[in-house]
N, C-alpha and C positions, 0 to 999 in steps of 0.2 A: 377334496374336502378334509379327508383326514391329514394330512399336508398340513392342513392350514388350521386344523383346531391343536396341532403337536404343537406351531407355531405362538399360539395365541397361549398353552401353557407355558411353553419357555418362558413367554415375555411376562406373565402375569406373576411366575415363580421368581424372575431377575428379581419383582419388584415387590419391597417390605407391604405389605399392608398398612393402607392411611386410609379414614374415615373421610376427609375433605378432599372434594373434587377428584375422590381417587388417586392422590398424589405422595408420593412416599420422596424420601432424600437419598441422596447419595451423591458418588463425586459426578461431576460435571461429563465427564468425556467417558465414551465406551469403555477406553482400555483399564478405567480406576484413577485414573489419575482428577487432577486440577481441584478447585475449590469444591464446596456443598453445591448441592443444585437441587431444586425439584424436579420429579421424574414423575413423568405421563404413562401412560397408553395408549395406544389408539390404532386405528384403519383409517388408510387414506383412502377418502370420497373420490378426490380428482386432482390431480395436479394442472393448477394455471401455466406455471410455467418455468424454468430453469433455477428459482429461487424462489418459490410459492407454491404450496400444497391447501390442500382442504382435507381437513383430520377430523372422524369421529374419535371423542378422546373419550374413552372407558369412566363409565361412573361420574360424568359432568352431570347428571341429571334433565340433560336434554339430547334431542334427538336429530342437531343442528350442529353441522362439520362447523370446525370453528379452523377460521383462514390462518394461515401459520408462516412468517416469513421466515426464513429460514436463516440464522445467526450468521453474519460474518461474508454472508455466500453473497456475492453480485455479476446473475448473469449478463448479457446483452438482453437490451429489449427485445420483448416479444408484441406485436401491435394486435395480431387478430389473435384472437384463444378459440379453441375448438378441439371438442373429445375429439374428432377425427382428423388425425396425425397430416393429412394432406390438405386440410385447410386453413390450417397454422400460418401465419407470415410474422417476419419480424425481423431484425437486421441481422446480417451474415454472424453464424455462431446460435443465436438465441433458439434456434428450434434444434441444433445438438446438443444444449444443454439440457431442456424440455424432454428431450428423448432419453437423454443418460437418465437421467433423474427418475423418468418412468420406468425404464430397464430394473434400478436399483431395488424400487418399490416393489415391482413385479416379482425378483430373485426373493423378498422379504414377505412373498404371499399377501402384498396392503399392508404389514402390521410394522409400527413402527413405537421407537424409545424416545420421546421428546422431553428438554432437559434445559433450563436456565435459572438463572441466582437470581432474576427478581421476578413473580410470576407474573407482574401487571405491566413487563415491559413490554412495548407495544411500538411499529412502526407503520403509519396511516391507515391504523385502523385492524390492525393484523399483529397478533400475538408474537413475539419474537422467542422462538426457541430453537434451539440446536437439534436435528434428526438424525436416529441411525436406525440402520436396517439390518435386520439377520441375513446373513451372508456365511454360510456354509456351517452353520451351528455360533456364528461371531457375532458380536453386534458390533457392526463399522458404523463409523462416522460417515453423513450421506454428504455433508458439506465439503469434510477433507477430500474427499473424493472426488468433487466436481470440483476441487480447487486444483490439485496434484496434477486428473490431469487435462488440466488449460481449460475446462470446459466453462470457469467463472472466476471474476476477480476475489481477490478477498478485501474486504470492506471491510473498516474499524466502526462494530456496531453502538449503536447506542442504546443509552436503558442501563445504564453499568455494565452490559455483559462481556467480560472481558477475559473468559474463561481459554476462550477458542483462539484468542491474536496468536497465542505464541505457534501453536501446530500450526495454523492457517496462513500465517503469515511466512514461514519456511517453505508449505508446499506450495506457495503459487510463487517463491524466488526458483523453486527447484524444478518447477514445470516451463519458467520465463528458459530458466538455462537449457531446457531440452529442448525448445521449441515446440510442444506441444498443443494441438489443437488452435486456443486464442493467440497466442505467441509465434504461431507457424506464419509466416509473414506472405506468403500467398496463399492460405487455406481456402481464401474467398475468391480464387483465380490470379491470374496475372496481373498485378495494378500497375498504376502509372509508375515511368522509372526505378523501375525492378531493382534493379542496378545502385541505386542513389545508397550513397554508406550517409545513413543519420544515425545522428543519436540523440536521446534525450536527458534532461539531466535539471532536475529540479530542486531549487532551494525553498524547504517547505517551512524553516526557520529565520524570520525577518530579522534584522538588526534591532535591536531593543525590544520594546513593545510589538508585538505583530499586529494587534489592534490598532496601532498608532501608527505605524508601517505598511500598511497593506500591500503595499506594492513592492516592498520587500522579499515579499512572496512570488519566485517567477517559477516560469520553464522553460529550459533553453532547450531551441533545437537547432545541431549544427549539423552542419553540411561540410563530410570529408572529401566529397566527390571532387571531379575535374571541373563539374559546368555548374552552373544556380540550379535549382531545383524549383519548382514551380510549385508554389503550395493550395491554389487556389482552389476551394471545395475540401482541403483537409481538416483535419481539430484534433482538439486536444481535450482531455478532462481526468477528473482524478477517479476516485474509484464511487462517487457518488455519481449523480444523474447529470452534472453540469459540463458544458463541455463550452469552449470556444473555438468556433467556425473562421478559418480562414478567409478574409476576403479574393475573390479576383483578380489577379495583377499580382499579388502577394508571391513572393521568391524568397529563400535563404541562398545568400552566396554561396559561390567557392569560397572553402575554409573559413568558410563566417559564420553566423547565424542568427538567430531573432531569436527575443525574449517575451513573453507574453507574460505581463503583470497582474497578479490578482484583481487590483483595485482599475480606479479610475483615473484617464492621462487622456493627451494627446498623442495618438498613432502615429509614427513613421515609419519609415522603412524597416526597422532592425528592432523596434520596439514595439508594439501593441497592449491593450489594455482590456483586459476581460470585463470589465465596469462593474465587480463585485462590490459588494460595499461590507465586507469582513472575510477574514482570514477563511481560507478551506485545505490547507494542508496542517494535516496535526502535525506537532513535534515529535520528534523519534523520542523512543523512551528502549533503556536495557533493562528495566527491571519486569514484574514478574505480569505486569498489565503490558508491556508487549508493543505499546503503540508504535504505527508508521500510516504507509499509506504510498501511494504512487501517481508517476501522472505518464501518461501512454498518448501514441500519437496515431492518429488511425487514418490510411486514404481513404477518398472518396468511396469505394465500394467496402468499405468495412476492415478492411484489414489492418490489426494493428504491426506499425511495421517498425517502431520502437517505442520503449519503457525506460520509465527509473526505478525501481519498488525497493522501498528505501525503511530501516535502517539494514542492510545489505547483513542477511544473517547468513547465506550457503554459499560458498565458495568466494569469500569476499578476497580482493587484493588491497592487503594496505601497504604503508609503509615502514609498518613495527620493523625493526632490529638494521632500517637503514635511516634511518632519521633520527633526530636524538632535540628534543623541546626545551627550552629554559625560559622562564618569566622573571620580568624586574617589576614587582606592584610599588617601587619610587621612582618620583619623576626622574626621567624622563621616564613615562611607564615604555617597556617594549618585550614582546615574544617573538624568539628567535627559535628559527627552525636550521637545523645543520645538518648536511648529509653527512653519515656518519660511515656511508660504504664506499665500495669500490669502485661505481658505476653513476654517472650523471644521473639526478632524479628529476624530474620534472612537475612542480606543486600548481598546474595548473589543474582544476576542477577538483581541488581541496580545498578546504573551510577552517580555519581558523577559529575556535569558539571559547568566552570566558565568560561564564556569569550568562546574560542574555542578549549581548554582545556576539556579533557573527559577522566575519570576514567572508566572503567567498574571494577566493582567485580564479578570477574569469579571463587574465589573459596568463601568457605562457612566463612563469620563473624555474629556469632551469640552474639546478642546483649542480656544479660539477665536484668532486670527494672534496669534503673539509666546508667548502662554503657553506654561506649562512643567509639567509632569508629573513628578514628585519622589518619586524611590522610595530610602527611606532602609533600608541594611543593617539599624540598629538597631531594636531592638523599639520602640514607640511606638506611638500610637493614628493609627489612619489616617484620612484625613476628607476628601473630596472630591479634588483633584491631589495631596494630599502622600499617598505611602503608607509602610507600615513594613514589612518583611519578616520581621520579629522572629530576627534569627539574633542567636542570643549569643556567635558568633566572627568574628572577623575573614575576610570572604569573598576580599576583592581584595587579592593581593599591589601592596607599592609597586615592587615591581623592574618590574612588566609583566604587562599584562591583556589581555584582550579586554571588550568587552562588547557585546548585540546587542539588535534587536528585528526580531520575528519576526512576520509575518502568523499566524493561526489555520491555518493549513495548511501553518506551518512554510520558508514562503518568505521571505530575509532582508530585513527594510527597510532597515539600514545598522547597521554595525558601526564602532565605535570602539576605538584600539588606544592606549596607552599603555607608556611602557618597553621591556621586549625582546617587548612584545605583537606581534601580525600578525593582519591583518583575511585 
């Protein structure tokens, strides 16, 4: 008890005195950093579950835990909820996050720092705040925490709060690369074709319009292996609740693979159609809002056994200091890409991007020292290095452009700028 009332001074000393709802300002994140935010207090009643608590929040003037989802944080479903830890069910992963989460609270004696830029942001019904917990005299972020290690995706929240992308979205690239917990590709046991080298790799940026495009929007999954792969009972989905269920029969070749389109088509073998009817991958952003997002490929018993988490901030490979960009914005418009090193490059599962204009290179151009990779605005027949984009208007203003090439994960390799452009 005494434990716990030492606790409840720290937190109430962190926090300036405010007359309304108990809520004083400061930065966003535990360590001082990021925008203003409002800050809470409170004791957690119960936790739902890997990314939902129930908080008495100090000086609300009521005596009613108010539901709290938790910023940025998305675990796996949880289906049954129950105080007691052994009556839990939910898909492979969601009751280690449920558990971490409880651990964290516990170490924090119930007391925790709740903290967001707009207090009325709210998702289905449930308060949207960022939590941390005192942990050894510290106040940690409880989200970065289950993001770092693997225990939950990071989710680009809505409401504005946009305080958390940039941390949260480094620790769940820096957890993918350790393999940690959601990322451990048999956590949930042995799954079909152990063995199978996929990867995934999704274009979350449509050519023009993404609204007008939807199906611009894919996710490829390839298959490096010897034999096809049988994908029946598998899916896919981004860091939201939607997912697309592989039919029966459904295979990606040897050294092929299938795309699944946001929108709405006709299914065949190598192409499928999620039947969305608008965009669900944000556009990567480098500025100080942080956006991205990912899409993950899960078997049949839960295990996710590849990702793309994209715009690729931790240990990215690009092609900076061996590729070298130029743009022509007069007809004939064309961006040429030249290997400028010593060693063949290969611009397959890179993107070409100018304005809101987006190339991907979905098959192989290999670049050997000096050659050059020739992507021409106009329609034309494409064949080997020269390609055509087939636009029948003029893409690149002559005043000033930009134009870029991008890693598959949306990392830039080098940007070119003409006129009143800027890289």
């Amino acid at each position: 008890m005494r434990r716990l009332l030492a606790l409840a001074t720290a937190l109430l000393v962190a926090l300036p005195a405010a007359p309304a709802q108990a809520a004083a300002t400061g930065r966003c994140r535990p360590d001082g950093s990021g925008p203003v935010c409002r800050i809470w207090a409170g004791r957690v009643d119960h936790v739902s579950d890997g990314d939902t608590v129930a908080v008495d929040v100090f000086g609300d003037g009521t005596g009613t835990p108010l539901p709290i989802r938790l910023i940025g944080v998305q675990a796996m479903e949880q289906h049954v909820y129950s105080s007691v830890t052994a009556k839990r069910r939910g898909e492979c992963h969601a009751l280690a996050a449920t558990a971490r989460l409880e651990e964290l609270i516990r170490w924090s004696g119930g007391l925790v720092r709740l903290t967001a830029q707009h207090p009325d942001s709210q998702s289905r019904g449930r308060a949207l705040r960022s939590m941390s917990v005192r942990i050894g005299g510290v106040w940690r972020d409880a989200g970065q925490i289950l993001i770092r290690e693997g225990h939950a995706m990071w989710m680009l929240s809505s409401g504005g709060e946009t305080a958390w992308n940039a941390p949260y979205r480094q620790a769940a690239q820096l957890a993918a690369r350790a393999g940690r917990n959601l990322y451990d590709r048999d956590r949930c046991g042995a799954g079909p074709y152990p063995t199978a080298a996929l990867d995934v790799w999704v274009n979350p940026d449509a050519d023009g319009s993404d609204s007008a495009n939807i199906n611009g929007e894919w996710i490829r999954i390839g298959n490096n292996s010897g034999s096809a792969i049988p994908l029946g009972g598998w899916w896919v989905r981004d860091s939201g609740l939607r997912r697309y269920t592989f039919r029966p029969g459904t295979s990606v070749p040897s050294g092929g693979a299938i795309f699944v389109h946001t929108g709405h088509g006709v299914s065949t073998a190598t192409h499928k159609y999620w039947g969305l009817s608008e965009p669900i991958f944000e556009n990567p952003s480098w500025d100080a809002t942080a956006i991205g997002d990912g899409a993950y490929l899960f078997d049949p018993q839960g295990d996710l056994r590849a990702q793309d988490l994209y715009p690729c901030v931790a240990g990215c490979r690009t092609l900076a200091g061996t590729v070298a960009l130029s743009a022509r914005p007069t007809d004939p418009e064309l961006i040429r890409v030249t290997n400028t090193g010593a060693a063949p490059v290969n611009l397959f599962g890179h993107t070409v991007a100018t304005g809101p204009h987006v190339y991907p290179i979905t098959s192989a151009a290999v670049l050997d020292p000096g050659a050059s990779f020739d992507l021409y605005a106009a329609t034309g027949t494409s064949d080997g290095l020269a390609r055509h984009w087939n636009k029948t208007e003029k893409i690149m203003s002559n005043r000033g452009g930009t134009a870029e090439l991008r890693t598959r994960s949306q990392a830039r390799d080098v940007c070119v700028a003409w006129g009143t452009g800027r890289c």
